[in-house]
Backbone of each chain as ProteinMPNN parsed JSONL, in Angstrom:
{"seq_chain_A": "XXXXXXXXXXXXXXXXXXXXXXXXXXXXXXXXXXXXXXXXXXXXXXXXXXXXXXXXXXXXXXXXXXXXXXXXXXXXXXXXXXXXXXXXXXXXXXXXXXXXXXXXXXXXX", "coords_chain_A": {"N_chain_A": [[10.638, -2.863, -17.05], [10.539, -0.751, -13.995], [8.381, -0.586, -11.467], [8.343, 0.516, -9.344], [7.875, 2.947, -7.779], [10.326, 6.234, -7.625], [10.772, 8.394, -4.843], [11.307, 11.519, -3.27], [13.457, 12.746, -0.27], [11.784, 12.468, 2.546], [9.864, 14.304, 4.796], [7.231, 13.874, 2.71], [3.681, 13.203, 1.344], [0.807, 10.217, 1.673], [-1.297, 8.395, 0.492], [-3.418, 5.573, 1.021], [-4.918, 3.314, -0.344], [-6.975, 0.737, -0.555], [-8.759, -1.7, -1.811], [-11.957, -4.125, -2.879], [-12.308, -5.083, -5.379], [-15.358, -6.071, -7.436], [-16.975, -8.342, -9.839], [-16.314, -8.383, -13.189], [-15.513, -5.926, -15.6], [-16.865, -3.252, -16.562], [-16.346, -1.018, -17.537], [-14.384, 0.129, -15.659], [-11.386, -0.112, -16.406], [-10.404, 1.389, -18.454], [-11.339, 3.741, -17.088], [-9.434, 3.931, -14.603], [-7.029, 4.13, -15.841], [-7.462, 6.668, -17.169], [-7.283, 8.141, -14.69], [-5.094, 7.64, -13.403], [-3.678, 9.416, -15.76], [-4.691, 11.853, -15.219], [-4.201, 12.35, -12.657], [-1.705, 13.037, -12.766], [-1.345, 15.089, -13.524], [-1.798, 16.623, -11.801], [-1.212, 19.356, -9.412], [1.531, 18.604, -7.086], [1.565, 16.144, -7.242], [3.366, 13.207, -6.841], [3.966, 10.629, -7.446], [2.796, 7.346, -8.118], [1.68, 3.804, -6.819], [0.654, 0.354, -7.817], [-1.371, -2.418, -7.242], [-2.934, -5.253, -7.486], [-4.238, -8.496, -6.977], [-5.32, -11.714, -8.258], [-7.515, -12.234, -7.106], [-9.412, -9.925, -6.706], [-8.328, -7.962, -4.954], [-7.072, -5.295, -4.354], [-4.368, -2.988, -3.612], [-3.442, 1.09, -4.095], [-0.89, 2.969, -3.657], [-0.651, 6.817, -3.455], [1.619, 9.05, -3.804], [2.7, 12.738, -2.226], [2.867, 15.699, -2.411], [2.463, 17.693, -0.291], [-0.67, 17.78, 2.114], [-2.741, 19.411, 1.202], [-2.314, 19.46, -1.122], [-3.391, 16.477, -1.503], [-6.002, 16.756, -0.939], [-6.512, 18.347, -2.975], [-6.572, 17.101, -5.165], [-8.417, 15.249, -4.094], [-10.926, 16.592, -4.212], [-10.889, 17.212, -7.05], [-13.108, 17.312, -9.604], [-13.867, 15.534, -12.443], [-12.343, 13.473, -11.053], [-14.339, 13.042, -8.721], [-16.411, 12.184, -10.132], [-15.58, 9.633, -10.853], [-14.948, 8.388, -8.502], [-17.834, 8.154, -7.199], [-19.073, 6.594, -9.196], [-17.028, 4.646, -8.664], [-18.45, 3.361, -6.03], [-20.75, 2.823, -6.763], [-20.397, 1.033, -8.727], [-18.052, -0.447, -9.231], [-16.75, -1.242, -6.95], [-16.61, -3.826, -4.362], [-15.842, -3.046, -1.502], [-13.362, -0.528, -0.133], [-11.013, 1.403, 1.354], [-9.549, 4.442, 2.536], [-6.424, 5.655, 2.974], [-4.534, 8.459, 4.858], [-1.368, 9.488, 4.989], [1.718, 10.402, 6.511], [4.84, 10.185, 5.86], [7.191, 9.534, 7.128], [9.588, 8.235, 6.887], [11.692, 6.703, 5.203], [13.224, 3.74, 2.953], [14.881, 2.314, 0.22], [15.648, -1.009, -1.26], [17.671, -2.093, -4.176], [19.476, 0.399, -3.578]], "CA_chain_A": [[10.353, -1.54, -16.506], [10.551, -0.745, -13.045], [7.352, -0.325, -11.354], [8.698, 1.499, -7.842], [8.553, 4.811, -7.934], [11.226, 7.503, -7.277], [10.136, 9.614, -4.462], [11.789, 12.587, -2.981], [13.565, 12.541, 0.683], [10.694, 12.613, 3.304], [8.418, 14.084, 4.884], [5.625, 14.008, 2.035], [2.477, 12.289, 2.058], [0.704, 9.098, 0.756], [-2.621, 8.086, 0.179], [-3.215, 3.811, 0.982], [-6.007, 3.245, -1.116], [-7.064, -0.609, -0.578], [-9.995, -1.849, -2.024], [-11.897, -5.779, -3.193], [-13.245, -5.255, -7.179], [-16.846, -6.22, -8.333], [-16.856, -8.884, -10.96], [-16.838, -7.192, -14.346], [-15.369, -4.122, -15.795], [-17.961, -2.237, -16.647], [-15.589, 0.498, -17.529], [-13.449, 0.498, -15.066], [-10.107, -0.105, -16.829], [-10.672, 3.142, -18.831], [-11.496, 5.344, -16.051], [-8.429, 3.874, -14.061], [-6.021, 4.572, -16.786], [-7.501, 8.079, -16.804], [-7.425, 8.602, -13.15], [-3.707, 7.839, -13.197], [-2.972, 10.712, -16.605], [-5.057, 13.123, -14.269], [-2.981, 12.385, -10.956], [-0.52, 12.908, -13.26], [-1.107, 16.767, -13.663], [-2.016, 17.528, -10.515], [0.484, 19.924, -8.705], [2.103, 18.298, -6.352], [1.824, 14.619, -7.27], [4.76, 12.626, -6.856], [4.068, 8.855, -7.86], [1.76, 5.814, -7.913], [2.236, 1.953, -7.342], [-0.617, 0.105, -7.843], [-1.503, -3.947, -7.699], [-4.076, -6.048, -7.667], [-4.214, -9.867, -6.996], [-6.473, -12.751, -9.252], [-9.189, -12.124, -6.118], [-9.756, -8.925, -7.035], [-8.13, -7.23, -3.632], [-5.789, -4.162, -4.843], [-3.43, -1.906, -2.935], [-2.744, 1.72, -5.01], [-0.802, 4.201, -2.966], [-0.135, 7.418, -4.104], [2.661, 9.982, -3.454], [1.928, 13.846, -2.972], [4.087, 16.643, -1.257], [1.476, 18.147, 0.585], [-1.913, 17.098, 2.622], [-3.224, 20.103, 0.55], [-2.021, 18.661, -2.876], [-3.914, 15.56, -1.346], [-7.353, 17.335, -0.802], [-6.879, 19.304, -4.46], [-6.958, 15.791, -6.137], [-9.875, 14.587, -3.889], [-11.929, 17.432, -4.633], [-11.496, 17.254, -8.635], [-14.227, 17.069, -9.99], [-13.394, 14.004, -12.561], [-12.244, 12.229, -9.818], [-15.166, 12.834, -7.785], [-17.077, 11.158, -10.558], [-14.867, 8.195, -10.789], [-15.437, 7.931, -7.003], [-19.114, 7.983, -7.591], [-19.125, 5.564, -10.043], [-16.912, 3.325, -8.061], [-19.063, 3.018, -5.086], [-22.122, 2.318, -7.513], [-19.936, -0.284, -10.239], [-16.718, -1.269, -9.565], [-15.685, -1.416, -5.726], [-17.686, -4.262, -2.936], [-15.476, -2.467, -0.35], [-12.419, 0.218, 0.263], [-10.706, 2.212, 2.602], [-8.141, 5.43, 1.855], [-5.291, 6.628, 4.76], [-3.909, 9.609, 4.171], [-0.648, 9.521, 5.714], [2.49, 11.621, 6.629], [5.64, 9.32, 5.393], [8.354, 9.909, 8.133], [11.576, 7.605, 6.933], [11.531, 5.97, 3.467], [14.541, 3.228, 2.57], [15.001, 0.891, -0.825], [16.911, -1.821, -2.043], [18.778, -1.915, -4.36], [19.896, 1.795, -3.059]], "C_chain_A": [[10.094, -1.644, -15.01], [9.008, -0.331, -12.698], [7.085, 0.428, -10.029], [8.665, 2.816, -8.481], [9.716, 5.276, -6.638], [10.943, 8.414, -6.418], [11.655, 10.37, -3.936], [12.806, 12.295, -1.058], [12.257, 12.814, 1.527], [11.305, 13.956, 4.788], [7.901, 14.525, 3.37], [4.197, 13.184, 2.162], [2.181, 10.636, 0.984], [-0.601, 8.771, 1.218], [-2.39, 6.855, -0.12], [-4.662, 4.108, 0.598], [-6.433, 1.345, -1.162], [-8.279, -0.634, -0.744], [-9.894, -3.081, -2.708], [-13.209, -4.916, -4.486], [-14.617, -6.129, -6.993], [-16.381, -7.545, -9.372], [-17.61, -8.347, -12.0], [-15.752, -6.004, -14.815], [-16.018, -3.456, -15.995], [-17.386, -0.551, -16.92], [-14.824, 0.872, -16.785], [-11.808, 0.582, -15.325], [-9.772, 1.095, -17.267], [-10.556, 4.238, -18.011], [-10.21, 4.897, -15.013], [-7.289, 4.293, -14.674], [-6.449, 6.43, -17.074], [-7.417, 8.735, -15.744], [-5.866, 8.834, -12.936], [-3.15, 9.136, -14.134], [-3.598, 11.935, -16.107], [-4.496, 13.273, -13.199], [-2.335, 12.743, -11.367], [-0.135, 14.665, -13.226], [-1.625, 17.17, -12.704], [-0.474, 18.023, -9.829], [0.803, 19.063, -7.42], [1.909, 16.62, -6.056], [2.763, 13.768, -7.4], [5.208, 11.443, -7.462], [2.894, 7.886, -7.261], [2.511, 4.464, -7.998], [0.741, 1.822, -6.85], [-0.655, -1.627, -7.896], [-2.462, -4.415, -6.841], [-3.778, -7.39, -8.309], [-5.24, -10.245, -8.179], [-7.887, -12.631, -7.856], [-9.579, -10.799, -6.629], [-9.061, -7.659, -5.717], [-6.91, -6.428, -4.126], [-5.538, -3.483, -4.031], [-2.593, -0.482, -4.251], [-2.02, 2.531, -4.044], [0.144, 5.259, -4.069], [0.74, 8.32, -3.3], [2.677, 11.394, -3.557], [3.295, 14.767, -1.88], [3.437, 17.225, -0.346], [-0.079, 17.408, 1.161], [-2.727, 18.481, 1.68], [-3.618, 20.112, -1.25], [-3.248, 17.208, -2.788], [-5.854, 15.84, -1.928], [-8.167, 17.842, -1.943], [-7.644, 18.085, -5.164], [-8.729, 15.135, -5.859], [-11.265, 15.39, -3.961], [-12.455, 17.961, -6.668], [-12.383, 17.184, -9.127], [-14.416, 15.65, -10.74], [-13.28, 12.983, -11.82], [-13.368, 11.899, -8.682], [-15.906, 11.881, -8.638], [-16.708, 9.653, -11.091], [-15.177, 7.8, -9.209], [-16.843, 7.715, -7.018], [-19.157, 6.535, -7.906], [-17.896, 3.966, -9.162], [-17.634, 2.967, -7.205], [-20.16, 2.404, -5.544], [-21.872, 0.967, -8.359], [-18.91, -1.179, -10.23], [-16.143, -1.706, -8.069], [-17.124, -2.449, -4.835], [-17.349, -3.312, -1.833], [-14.163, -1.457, -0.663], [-12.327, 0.906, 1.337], [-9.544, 2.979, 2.122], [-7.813, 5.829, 3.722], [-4.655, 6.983, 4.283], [-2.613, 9.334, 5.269], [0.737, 10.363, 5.834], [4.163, 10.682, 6.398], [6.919, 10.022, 5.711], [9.839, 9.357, 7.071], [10.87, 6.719, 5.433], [13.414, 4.932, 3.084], [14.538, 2.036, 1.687], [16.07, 0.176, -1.03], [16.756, -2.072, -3.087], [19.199, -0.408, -3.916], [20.067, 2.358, -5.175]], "O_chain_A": [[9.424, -2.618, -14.666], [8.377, 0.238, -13.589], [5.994, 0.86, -9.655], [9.253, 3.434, -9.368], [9.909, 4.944, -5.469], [10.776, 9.512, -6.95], [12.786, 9.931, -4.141], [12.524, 11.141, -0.736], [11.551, 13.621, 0.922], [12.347, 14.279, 5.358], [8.274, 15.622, 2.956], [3.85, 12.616, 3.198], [2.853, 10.126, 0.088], [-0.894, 8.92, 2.404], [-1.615, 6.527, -1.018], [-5.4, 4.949, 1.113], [-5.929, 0.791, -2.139], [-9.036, 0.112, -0.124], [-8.833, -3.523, -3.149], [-14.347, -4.451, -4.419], [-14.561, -6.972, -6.097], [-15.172, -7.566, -9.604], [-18.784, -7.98, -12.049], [-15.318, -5.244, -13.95], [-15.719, -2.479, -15.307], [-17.817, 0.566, -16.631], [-14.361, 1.995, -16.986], [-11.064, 1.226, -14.585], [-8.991, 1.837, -16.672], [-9.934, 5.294, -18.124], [-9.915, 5.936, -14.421], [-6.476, 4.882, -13.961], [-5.556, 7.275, -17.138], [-7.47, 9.964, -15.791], [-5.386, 9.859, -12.453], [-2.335, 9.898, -13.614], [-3.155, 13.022, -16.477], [-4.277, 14.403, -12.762], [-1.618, 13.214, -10.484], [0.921, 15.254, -12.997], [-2.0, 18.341, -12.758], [0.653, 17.538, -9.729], [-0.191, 19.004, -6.696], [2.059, 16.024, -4.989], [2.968, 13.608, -8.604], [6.333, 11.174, -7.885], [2.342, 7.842, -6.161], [3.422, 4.067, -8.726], [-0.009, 2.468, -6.119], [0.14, -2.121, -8.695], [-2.731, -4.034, -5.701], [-3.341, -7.629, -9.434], [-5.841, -9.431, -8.88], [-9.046, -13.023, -7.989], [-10.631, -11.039, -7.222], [-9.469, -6.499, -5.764], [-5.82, -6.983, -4.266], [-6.529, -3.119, -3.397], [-1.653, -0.721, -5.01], [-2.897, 2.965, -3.297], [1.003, 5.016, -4.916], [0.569, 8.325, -2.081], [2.674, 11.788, -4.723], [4.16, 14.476, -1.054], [4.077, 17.252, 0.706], [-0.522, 16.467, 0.502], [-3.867, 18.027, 1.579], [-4.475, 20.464, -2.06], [-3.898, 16.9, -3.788], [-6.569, 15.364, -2.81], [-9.378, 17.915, -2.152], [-8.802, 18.021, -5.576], [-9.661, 14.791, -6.586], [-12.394, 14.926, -3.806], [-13.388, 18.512, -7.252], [-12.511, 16.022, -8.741], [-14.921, 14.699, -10.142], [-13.866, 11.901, -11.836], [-13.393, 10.907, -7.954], [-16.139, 10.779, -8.142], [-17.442, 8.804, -11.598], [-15.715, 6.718, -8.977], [-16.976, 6.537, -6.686], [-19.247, 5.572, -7.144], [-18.062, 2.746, -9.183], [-17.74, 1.753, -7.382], [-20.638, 1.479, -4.889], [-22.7, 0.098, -8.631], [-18.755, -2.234, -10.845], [-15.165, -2.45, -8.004], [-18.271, -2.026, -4.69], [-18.258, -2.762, -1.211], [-13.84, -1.683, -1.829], [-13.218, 1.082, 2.167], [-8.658, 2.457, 1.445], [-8.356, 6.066, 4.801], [-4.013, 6.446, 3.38], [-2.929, 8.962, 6.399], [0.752, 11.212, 4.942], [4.609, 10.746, 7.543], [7.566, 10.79, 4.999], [10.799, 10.027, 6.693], [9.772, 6.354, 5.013], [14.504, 5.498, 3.015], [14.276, 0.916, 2.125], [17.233, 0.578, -1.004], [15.593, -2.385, -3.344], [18.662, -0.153, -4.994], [20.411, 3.498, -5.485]]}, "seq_chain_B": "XXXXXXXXXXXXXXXXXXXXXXXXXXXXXXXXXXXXXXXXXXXXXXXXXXXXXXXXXXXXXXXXXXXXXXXXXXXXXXXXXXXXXXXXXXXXXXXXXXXXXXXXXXXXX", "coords_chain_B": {"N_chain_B": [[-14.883, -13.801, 2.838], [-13.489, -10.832, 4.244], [-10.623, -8.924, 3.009], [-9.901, -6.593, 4.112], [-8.742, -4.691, 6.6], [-9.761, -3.672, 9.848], [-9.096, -0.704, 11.571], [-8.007, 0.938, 13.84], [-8.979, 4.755, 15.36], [-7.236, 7.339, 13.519], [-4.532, 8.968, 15.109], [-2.322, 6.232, 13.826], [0.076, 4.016, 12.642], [1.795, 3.34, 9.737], [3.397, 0.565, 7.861], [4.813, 0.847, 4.683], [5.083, -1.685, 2.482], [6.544, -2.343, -0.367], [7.176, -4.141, -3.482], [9.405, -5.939, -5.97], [9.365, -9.426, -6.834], [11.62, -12.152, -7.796], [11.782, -14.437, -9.705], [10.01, -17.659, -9.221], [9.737, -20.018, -6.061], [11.45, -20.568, -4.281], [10.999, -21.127, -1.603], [9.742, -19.05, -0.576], [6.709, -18.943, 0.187], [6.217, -20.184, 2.482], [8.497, -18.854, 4.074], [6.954, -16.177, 4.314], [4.313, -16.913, 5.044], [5.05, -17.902, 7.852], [6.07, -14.867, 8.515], [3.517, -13.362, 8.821], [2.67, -15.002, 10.517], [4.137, -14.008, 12.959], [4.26, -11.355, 13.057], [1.86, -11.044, 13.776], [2.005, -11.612, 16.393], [3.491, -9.761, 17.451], [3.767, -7.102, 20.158], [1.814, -4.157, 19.706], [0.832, -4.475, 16.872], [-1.043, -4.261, 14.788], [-2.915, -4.96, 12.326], [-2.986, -6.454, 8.826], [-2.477, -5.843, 5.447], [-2.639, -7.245, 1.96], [-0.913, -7.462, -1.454], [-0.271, -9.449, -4.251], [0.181, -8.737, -7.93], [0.125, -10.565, -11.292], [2.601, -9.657, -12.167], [4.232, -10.036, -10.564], [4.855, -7.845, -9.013], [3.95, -6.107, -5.919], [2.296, -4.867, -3.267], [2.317, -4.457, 0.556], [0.694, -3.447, 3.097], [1.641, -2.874, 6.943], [0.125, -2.498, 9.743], [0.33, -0.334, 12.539], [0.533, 0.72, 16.652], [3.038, 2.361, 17.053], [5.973, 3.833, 16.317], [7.262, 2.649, 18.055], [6.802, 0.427, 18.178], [7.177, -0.75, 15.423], [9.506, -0.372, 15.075], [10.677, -2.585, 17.02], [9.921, -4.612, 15.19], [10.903, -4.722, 13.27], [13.952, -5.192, 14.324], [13.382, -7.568, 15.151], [14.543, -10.728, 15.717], [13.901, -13.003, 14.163], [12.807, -12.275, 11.876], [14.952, -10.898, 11.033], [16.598, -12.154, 9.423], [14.835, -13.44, 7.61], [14.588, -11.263, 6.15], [17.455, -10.778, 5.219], [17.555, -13.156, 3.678], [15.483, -12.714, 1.761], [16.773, -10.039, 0.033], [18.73, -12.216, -0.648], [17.294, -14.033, -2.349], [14.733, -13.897, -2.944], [13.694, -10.917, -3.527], [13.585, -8.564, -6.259], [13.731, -5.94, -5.953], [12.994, -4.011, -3.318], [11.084, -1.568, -1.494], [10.072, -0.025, 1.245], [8.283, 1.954, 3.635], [8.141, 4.573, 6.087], [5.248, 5.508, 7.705], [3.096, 7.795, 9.264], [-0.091, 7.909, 9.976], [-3.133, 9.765, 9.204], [-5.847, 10.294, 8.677], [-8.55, 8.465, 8.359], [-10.63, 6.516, 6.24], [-13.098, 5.026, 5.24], [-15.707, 2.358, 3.129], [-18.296, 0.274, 2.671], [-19.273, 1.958, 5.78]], "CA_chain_B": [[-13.576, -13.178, 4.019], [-12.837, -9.552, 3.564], [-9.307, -8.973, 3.494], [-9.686, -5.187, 4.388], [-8.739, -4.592, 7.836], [-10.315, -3.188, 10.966], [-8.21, -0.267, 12.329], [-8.781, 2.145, 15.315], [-8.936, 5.531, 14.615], [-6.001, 7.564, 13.945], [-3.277, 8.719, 14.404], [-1.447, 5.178, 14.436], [1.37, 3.791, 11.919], [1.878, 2.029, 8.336], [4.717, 0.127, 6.934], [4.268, 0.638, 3.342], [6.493, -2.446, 1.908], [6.739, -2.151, -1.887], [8.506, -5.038, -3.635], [9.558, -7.422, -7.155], [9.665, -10.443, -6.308], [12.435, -12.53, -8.361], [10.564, -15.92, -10.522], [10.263, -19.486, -8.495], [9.298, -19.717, -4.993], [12.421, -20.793, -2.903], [10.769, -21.132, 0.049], [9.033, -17.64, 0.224], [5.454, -18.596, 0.535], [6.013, -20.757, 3.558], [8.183, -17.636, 5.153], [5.891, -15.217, 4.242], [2.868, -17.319, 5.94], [5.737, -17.729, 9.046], [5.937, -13.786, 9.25], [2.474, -12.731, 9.23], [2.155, -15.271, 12.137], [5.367, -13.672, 13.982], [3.963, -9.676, 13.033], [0.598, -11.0, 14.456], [2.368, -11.928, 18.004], [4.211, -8.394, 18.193], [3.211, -5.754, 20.657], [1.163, -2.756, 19.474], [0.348, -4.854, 15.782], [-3.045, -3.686, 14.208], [-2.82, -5.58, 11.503], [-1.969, -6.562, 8.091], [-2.896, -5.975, 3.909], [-0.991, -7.362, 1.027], [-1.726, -8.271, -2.547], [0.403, -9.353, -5.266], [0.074, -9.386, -9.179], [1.017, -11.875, -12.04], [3.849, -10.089, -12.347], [5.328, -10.311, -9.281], [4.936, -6.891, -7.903], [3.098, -6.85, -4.262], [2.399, -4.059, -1.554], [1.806, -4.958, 1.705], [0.645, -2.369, 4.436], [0.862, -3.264, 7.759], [-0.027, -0.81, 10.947], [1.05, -0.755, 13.856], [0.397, 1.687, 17.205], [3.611, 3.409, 17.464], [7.283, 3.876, 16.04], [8.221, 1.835, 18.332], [6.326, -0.892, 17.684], [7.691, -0.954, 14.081], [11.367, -0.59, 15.435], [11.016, -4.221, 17.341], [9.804, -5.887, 14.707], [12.118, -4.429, 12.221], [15.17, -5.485, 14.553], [13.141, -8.968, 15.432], [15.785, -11.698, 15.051], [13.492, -14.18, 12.734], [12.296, -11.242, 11.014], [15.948, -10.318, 10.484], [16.684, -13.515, 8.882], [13.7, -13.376, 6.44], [14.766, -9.967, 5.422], [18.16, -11.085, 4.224], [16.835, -13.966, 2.464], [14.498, -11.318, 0.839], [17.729, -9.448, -0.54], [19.623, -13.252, -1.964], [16.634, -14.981, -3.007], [13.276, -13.251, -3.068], [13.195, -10.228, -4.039], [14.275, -7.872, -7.338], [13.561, -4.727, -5.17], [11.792, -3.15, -2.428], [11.346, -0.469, -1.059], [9.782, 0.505, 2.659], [8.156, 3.454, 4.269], [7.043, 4.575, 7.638], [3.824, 6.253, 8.095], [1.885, 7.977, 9.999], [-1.744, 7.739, 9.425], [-3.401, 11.182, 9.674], [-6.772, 10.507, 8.454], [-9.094, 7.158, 7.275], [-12.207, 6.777, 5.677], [-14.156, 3.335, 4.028], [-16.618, 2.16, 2.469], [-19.395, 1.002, 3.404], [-19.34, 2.185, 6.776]], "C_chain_B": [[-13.302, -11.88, 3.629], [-11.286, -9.618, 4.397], [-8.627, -7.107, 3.791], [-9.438, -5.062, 6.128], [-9.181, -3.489, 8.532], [-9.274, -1.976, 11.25], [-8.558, 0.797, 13.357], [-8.362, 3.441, 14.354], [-7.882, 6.513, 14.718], [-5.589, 8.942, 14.797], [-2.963, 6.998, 14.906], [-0.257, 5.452, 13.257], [1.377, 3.136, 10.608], [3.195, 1.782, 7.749], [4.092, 0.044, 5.718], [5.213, -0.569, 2.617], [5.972, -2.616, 0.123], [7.546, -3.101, -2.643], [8.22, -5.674, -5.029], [9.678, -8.463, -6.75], [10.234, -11.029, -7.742], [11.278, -13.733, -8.845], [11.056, -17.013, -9.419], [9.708, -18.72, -6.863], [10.851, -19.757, -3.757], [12.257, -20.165, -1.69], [10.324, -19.674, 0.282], [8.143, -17.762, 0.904], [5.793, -18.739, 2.248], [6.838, -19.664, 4.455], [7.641, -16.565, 4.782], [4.873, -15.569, 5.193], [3.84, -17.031, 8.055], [5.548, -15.904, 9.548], [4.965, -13.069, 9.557], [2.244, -13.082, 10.824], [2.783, -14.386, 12.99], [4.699, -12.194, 14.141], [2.743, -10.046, 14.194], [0.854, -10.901, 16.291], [3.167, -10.546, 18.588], [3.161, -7.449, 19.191], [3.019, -4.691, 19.658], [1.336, -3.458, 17.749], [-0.903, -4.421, 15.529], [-3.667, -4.667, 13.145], [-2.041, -6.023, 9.498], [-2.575, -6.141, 6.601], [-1.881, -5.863, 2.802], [-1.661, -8.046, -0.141], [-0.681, -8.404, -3.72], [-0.091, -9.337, -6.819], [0.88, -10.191, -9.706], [2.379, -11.712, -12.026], [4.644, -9.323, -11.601], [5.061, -8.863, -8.044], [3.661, -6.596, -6.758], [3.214, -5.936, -3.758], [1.53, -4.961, -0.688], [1.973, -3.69, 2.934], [0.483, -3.011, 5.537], [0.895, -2.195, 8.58], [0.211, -1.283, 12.259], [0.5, 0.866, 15.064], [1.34, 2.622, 17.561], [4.981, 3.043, 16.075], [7.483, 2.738, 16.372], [8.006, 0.839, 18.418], [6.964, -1.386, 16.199], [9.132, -1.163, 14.017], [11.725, -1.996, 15.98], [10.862, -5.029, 16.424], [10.915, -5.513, 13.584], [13.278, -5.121, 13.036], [14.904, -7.389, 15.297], [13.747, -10.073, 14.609], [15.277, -12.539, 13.937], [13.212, -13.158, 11.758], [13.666, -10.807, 10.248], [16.573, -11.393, 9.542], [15.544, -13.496, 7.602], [14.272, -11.949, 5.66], [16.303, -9.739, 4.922], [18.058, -12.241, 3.263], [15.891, -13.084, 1.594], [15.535, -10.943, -0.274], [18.289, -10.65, -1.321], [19.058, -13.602, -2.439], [15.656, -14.13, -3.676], [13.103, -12.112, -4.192], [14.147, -8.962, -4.949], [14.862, -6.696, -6.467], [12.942, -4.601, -4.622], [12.06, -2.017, -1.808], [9.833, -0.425, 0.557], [9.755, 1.765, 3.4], [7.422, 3.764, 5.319], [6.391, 5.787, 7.382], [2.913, 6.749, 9.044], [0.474, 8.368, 9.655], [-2.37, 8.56, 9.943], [-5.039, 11.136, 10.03], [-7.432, 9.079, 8.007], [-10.231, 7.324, 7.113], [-12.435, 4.895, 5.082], [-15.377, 3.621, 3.789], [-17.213, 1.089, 1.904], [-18.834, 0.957, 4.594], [-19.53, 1.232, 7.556]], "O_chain_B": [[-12.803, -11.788, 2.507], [-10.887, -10.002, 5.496], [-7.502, -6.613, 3.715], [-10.351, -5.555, 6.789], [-9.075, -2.373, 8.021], [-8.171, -2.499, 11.089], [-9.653, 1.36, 13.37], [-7.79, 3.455, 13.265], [-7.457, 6.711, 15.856], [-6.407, 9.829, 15.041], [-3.259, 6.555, 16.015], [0.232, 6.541, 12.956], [0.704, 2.106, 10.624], [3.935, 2.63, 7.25], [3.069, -0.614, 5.526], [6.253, -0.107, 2.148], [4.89, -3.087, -0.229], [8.756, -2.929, -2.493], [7.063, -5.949, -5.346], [10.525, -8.372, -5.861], [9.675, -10.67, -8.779], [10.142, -13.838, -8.381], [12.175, -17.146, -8.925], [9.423, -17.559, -6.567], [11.075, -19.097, -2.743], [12.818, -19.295, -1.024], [10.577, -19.158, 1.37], [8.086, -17.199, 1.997], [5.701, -17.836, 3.08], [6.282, -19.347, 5.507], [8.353, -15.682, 5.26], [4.514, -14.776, 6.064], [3.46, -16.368, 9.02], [5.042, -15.59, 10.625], [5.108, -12.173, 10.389], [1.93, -12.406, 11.804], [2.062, -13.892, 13.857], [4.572, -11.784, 15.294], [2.678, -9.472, 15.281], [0.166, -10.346, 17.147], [3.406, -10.297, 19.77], [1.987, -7.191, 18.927], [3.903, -4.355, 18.871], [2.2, -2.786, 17.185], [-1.737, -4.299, 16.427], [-4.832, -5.062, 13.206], [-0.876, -5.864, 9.135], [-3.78, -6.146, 6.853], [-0.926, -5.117, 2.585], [-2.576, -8.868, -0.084], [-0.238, -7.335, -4.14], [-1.002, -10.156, -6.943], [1.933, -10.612, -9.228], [3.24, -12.589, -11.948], [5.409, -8.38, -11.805], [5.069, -8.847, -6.813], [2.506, -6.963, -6.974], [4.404, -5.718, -3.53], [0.606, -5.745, -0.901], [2.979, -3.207, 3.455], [-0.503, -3.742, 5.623], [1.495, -1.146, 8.344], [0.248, -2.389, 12.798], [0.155, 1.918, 14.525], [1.0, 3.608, 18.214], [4.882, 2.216, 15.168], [7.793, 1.821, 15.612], [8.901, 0.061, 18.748], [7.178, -2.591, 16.066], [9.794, -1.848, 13.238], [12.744, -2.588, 15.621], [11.425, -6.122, 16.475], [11.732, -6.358, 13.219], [13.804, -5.906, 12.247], [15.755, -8.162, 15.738], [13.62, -10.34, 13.414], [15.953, -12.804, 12.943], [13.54, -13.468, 10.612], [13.628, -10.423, 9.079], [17.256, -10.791, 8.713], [16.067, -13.597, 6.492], [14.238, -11.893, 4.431], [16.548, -8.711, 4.291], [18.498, -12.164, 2.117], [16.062, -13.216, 0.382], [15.348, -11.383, -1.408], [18.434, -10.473, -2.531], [19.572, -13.915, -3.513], [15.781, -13.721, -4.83], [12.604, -12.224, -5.312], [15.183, -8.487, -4.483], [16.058, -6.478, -6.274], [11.842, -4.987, -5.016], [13.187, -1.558, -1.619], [8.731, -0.958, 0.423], [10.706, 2.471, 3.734], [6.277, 3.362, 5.528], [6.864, 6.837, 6.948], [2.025, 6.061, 9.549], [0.237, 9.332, 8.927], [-2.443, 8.483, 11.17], [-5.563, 11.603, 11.041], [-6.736, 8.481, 7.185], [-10.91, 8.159, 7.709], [-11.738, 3.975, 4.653], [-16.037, 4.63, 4.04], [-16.876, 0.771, 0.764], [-17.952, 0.119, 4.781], [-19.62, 1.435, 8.767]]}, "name": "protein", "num_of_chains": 2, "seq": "XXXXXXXXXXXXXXXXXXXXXXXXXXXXXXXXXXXXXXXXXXXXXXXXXXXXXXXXXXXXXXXXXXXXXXXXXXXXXXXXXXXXXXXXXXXXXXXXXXXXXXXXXXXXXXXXXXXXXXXXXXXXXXXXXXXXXXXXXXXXXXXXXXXXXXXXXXXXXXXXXXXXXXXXXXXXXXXXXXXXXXXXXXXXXXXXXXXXXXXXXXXXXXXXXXXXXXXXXX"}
């Protein structure tokens, strides 16, 4: 299974989400696997890639059509309490950049 | 060591590089370690973040202060050389996207 996503021609946006894990889950697998089937129904969500090394240091970015679609998600409520809860359980550090995704080009075409 | 990087505040730039990497090493790591050095020596570089999993798939953001900082190193001759070895050896797929970085946030402060 491919694990690239499909986006759209550009401009849309993208959310770099980099962050270094906690040792533990403590629930975090759960609430990540729900975080993604809730991105999932938000309007104007386009796609996720997501990975995470054996250190714990992950890169997710997500894919949205609007900086407005962006804002909807980060104001969810759910998601606010997954954000919560990461800052308290699951994350030492992160950083999100919202960004505006000019030129886009894959291989294999 | 945190492997989160420092960045000024924006607007700047992000290469989003998205990729499979094929099984065995033939000679990636050692140019992989070669191009961080080479990105590090470009004009208007910011820096770099990249993480792979077991199985295989890897983003790597790096940032940069303009376009046109991203246009030299894209057409930088060793760089161009690594990036068809990428295509015979390396890698299943990737995919690559330019960014502009609207907004950032971390955590902790």
């Amino acid at each position: 299974m491919s694990r690239a996503m499909e986006t759209p021609e550009p401009p849309y946006f993208a959310a770099i989400f980099t962050s270094m894990r906690r040792a533990g889950d403590e629930g975090y697998a759960g609430m990540a696997e729900k975080m993604v089937a809730l991105a999932k129904l938000q309007p104007g969500f386009l796609g996720m890639e997501s990975t995470r090394d054996g250190e714990g240091f992950g890169i997710t970015v997500s894919y949205w059509e609007s900086l407005e679609a962006i804002k909807a998600w980060h104001l969810d409520a759910a998601h606010g309490e997954a954000q919560r809860l990461g800052r308290e359980k699951w994350y030492e550090s992160f950083a999100l950049r919202i960004c505006r995704v000019e030129r886009a080009y894959s291989w294999p075409k």
